[in-house]
Biopython code that builds the backbone (N, CA, C, O; Angstrom):
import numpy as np
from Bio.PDB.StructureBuilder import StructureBuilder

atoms = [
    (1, "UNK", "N", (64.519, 199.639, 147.754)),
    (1, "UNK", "CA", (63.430, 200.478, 148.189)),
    (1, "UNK", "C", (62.087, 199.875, 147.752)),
    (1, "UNK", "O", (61.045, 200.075, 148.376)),
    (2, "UNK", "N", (62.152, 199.320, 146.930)),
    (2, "UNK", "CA", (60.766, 199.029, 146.276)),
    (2, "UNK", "C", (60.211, 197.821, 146.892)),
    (2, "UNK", "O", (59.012, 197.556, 146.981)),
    (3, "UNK", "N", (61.499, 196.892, 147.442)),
    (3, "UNK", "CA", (60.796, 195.532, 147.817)),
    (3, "UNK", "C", (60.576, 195.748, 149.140)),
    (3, "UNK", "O", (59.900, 194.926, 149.758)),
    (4, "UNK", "N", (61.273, 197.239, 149.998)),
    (4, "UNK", "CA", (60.383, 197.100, 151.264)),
    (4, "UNK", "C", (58.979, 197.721, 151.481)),
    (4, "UNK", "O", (58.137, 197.469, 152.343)),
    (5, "UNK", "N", (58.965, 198.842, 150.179)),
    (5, "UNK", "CA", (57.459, 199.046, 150.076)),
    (5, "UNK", "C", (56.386, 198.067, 149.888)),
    (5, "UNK", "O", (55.345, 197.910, 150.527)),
    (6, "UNK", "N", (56.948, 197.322, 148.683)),
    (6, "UNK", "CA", (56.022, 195.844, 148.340)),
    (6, "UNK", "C", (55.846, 195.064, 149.523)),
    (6, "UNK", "O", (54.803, 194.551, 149.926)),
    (7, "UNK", "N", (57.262, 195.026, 150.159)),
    (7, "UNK", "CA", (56.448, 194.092, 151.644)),
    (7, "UNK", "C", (55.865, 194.129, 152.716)),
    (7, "UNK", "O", (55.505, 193.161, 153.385)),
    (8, "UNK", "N", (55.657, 195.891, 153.086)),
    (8, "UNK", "CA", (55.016, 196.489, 153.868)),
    (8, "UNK", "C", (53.712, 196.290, 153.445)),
    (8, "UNK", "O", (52.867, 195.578, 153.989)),
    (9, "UNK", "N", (53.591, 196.996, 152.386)),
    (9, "UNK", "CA", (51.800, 196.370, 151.612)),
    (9, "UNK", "C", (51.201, 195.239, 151.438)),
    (9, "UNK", "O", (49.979, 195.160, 151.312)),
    (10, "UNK", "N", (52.025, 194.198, 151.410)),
    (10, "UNK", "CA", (51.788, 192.776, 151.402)),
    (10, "UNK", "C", (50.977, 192.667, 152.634)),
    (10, "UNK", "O", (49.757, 192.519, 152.703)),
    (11, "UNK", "N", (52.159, 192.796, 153.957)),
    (11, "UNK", "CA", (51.593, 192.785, 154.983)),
    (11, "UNK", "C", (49.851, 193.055, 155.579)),
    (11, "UNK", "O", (49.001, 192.370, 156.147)),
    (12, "UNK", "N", (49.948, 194.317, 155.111)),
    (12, "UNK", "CA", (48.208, 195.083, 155.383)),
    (12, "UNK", "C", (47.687, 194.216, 154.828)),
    (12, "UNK", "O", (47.633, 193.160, 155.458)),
    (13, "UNK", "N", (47.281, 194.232, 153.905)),
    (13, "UNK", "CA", (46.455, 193.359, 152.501)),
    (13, "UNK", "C", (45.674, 192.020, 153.191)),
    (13, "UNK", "O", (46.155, 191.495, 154.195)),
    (14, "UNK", "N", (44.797, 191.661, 152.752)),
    (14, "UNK", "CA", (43.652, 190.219, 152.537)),
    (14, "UNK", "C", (44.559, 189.930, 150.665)),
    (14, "UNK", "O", (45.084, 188.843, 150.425)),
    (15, "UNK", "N", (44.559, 190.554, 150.090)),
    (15, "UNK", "CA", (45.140, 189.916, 148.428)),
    (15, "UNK", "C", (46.329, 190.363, 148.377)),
    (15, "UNK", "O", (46.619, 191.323, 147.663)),
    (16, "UNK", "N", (47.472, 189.534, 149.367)),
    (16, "UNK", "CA", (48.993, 190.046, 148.786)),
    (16, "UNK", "C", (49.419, 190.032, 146.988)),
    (16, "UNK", "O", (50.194, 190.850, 146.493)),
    (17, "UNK", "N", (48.699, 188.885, 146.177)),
    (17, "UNK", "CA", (48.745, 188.957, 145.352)),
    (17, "UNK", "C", (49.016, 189.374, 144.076)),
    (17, "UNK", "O", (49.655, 189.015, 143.088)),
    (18, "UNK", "N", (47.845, 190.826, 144.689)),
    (18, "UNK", "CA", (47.578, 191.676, 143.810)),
    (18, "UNK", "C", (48.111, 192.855, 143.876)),
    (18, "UNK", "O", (47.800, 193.806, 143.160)),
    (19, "UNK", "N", (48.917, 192.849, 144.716)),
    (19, "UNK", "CA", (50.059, 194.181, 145.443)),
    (19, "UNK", "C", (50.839, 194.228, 144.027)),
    (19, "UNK", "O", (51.203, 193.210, 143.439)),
    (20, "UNK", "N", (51.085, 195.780, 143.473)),
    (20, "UNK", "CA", (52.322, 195.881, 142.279)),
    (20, "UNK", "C", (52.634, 197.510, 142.710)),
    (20, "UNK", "O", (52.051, 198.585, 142.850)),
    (21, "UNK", "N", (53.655, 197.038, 142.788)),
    (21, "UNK", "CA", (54.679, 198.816, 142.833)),
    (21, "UNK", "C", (55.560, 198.750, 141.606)),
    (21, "UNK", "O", (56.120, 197.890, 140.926)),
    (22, "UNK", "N", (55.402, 200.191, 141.648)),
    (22, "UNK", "CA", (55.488, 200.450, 139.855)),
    (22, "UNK", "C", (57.080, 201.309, 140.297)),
    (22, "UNK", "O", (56.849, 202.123, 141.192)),
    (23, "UNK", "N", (58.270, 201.301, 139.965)),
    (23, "UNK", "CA", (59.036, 202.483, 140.886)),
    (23, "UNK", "C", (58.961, 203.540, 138.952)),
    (23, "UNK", "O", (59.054, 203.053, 137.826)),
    (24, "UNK", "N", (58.783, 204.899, 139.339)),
    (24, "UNK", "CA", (58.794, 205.994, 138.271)),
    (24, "UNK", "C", (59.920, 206.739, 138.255)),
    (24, "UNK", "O", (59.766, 207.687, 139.025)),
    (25, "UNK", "N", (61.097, 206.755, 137.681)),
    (25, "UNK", "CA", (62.213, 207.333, 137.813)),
    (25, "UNK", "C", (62.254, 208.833, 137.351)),
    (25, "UNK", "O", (62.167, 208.932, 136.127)),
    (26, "UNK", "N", (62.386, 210.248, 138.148)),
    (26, "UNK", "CA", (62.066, 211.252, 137.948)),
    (26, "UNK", "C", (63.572, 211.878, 137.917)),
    (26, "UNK", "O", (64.666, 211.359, 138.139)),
    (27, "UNK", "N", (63.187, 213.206, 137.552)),
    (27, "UNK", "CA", (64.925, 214.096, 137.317)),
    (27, "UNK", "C", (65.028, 214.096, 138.947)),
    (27, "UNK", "O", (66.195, 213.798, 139.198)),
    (28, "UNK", "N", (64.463, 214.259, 139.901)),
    (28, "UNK", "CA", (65.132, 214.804, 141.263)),
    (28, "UNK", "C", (64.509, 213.498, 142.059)),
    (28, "UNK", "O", (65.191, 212.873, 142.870)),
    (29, "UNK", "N", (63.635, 213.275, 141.857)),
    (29, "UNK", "CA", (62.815, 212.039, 142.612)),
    (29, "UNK", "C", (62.155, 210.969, 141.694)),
    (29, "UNK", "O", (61.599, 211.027, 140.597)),
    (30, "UNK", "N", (62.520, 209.669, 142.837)),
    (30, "UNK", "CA", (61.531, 208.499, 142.376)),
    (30, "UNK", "C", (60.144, 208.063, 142.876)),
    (30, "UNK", "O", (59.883, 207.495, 143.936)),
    (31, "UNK", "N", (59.285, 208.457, 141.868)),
    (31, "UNK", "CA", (57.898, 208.048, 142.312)),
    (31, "UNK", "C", (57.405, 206.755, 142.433)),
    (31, "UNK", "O", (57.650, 206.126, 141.404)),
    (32, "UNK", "N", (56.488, 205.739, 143.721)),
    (32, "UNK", "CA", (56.622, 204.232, 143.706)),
    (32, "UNK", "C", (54.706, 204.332, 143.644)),
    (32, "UNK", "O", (53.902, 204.694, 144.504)),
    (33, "UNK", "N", (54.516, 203.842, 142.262)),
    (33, "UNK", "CA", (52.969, 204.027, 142.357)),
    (33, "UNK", "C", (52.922, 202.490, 143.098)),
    (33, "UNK", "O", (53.586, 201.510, 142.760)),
    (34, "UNK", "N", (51.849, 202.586, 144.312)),
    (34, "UNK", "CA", (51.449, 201.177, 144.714)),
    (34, "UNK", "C", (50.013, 201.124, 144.099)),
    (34, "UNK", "O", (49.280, 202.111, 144.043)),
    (35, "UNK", "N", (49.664, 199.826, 143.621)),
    (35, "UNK", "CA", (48.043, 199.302, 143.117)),
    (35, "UNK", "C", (47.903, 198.677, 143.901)),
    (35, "UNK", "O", (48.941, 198.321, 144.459)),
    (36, "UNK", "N", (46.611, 198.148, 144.447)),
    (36, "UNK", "CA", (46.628, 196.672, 145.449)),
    (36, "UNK", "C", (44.798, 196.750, 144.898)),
    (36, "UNK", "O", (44.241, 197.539, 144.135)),
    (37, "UNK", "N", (44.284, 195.609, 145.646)),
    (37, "UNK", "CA", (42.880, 195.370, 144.791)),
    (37, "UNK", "C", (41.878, 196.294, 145.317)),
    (37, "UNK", "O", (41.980, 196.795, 146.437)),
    (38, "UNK", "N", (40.881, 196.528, 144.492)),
    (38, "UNK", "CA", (40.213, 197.546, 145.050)),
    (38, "UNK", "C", (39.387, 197.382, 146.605)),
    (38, "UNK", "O", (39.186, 198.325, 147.371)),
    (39, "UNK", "N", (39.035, 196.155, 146.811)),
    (39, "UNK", "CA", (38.550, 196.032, 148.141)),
    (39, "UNK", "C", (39.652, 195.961, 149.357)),
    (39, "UNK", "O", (39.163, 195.730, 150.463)),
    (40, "UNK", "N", (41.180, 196.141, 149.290)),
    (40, "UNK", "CA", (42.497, 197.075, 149.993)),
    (40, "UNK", "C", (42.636, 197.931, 150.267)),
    (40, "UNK", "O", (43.088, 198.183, 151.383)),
    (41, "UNK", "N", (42.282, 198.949, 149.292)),
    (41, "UNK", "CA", (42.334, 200.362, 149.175)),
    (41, "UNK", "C", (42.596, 200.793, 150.572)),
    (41, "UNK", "O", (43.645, 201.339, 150.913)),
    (42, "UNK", "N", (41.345, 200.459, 151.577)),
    (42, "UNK", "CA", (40.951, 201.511, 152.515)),
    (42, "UNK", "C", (41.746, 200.951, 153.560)),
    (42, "UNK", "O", (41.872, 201.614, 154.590)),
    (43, "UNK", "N", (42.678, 199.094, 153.401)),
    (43, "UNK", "CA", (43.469, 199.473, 154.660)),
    (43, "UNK", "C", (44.848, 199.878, 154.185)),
    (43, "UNK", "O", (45.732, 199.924, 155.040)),
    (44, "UNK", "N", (45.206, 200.238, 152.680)),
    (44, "UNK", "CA", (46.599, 200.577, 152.932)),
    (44, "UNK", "C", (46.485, 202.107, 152.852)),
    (44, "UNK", "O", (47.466, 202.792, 153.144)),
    (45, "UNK", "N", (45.334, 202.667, 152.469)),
    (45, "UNK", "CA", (45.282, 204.215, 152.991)),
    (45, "UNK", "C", (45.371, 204.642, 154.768)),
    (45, "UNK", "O", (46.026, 205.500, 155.359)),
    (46, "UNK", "N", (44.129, 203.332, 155.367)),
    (46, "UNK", "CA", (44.125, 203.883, 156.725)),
    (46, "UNK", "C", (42.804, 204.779, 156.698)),
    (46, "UNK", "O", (42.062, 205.143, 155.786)),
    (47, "UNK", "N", (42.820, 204.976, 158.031)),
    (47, "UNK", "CA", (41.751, 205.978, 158.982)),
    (47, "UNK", "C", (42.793, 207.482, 158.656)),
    (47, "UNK", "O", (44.003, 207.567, 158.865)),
    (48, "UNK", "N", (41.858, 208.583, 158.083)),
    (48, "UNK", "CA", (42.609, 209.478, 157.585)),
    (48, "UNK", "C", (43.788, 209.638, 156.927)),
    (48, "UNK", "O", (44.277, 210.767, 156.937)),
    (49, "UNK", "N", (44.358, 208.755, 156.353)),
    (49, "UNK", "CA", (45.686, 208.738, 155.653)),
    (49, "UNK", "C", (46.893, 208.130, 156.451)),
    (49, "UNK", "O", (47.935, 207.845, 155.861)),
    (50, "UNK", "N", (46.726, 207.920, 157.914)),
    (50, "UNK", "CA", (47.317, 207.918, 158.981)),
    (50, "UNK", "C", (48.559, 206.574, 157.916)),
    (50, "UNK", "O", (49.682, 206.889, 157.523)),
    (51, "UNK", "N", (47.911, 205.183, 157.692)),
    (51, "UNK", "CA", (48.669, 204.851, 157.240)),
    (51, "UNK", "C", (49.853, 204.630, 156.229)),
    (51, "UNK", "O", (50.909, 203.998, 156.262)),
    (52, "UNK", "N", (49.030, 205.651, 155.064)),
    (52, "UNK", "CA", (49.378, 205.858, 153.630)),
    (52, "UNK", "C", (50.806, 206.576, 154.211)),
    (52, "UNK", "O", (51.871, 206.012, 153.962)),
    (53, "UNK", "N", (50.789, 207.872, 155.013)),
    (53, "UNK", "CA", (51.280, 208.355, 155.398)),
    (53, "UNK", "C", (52.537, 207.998, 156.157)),
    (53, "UNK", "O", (53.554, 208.644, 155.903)),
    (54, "UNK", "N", (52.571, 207.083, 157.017)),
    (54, "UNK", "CA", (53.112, 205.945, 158.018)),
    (54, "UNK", "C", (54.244, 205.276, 156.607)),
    (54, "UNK", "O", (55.459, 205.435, 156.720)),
    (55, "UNK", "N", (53.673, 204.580, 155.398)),
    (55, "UNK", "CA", (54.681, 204.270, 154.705)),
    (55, "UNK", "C", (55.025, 205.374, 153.913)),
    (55, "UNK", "O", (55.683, 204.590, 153.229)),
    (56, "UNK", "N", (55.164, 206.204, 153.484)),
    (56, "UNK", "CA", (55.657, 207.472, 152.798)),
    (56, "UNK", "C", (56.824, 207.718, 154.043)),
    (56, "UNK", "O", (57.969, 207.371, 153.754)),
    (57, "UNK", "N", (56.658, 208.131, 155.015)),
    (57, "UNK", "CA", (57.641, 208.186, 156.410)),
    (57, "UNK", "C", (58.865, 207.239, 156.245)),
    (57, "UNK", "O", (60.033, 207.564, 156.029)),
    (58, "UNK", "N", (58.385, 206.105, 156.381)),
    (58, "UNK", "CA", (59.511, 204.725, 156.033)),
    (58, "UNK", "C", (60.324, 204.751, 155.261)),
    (58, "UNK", "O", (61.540, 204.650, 155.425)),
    (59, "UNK", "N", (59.474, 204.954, 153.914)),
    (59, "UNK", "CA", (60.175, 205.237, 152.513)),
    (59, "UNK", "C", (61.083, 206.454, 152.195)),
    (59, "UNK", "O", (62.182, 206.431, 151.641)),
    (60, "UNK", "N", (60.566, 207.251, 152.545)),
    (60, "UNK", "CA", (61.477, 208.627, 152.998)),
    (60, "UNK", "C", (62.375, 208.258, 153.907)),
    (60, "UNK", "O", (63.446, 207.996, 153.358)),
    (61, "UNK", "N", (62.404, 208.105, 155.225)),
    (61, "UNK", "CA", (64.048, 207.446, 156.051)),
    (61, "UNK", "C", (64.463, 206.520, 155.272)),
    (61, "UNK", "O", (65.462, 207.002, 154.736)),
    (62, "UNK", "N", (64.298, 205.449, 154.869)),
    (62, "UNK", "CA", (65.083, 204.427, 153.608)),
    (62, "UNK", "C", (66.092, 205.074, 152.774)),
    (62, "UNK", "O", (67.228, 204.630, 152.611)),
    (63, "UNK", "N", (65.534, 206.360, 152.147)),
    (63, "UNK", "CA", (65.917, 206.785, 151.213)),
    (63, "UNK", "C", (66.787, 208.005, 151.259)),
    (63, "UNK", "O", (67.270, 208.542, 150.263)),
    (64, "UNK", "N", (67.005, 208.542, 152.958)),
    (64, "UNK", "CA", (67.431, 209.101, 153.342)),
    (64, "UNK", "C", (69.368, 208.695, 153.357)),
    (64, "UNK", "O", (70.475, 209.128, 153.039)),
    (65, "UNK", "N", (68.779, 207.773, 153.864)),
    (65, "UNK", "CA", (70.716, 207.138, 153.668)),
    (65, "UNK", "C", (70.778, 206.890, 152.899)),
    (65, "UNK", "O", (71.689, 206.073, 153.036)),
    (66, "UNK", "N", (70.462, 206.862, 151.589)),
    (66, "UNK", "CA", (70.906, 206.646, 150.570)),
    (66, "UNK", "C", (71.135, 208.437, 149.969)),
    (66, "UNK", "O", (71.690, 208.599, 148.882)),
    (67, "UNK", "N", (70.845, 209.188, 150.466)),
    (67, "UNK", "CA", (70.800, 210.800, 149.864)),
    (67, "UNK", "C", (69.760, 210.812, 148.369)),
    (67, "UNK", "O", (70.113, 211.323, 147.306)),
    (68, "UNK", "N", (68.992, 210.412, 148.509)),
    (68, "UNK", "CA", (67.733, 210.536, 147.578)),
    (68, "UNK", "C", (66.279, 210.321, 147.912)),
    (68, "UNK", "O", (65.717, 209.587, 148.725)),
    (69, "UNK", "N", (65.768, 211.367, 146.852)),
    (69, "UNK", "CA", (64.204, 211.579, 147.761)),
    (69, "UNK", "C", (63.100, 210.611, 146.439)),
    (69, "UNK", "O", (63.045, 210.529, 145.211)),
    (70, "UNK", "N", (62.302, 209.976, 147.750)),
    (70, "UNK", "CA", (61.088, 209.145, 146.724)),
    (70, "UNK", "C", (59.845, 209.644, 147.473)),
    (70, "UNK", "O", (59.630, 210.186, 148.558)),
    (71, "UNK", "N", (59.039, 209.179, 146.307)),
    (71, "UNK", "CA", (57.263, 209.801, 146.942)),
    (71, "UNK", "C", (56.561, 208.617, 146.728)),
    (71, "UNK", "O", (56.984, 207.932, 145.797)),
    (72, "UNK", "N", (55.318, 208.073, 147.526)),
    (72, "UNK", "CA", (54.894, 206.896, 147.525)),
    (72, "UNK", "C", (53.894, 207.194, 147.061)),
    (72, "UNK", "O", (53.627, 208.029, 147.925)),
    (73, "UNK", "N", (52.862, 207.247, 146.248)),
    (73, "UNK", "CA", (51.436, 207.541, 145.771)),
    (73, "UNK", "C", (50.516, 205.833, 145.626)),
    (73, "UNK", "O", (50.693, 204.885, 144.861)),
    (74, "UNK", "N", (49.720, 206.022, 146.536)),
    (74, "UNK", "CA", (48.546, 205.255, 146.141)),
    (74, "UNK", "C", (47.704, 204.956, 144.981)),
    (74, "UNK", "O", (47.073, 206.012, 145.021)),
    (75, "UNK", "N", (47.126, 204.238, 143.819)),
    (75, "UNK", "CA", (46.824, 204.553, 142.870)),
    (75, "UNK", "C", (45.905, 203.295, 142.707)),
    (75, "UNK", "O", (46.233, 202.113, 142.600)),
    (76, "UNK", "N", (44.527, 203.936, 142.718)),
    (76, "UNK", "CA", (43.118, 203.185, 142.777)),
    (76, "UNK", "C", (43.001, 202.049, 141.402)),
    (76, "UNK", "O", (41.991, 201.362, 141.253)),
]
sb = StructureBuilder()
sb.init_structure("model")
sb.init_model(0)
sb.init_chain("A")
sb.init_seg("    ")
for serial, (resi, resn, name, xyz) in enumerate(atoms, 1):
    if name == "N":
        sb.init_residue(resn, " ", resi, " ")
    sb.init_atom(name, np.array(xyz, "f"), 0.0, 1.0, " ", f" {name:<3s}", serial, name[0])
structure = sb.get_structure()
């Protein structure tokens, strides 16, 4: 799960580089903080969230066949 988040974000990005997903192991869910550089921000959020959103979707069906729930959070 984590390396298709990481490579989805890669993708968007000008600094693949600096892409780090953190995965947070929770009692019911796993949280995947993504960082990427601050001048990224605004394309892996997107025009209204549209994209942030778009991978949270992904990540959620991924995680669906597996019968476990993850949350993707952006983190400036």
């Amino acid at each position: 799960m984590k390396q298709l988040i990481e490579y989805l974000v890669k993708a968007l990005v000008d600094a693949p580089e600096q892409v780090d997903v953190v995965e947070v192991p929770g009692d019911e869910a796993t949280t995947f903080e993504v960082r990427v550089a601050p001048d990224d921000l605004g394309k892996v959020i997107g025009k209204q969230g549209r994209i942030a959103n778009a991978l949270r979707t992904v990540a959620k069906a991924a995680a669906m066949k597996e019968k476990k729930k993850v949350y993707v959070e952006i983190v400036a």
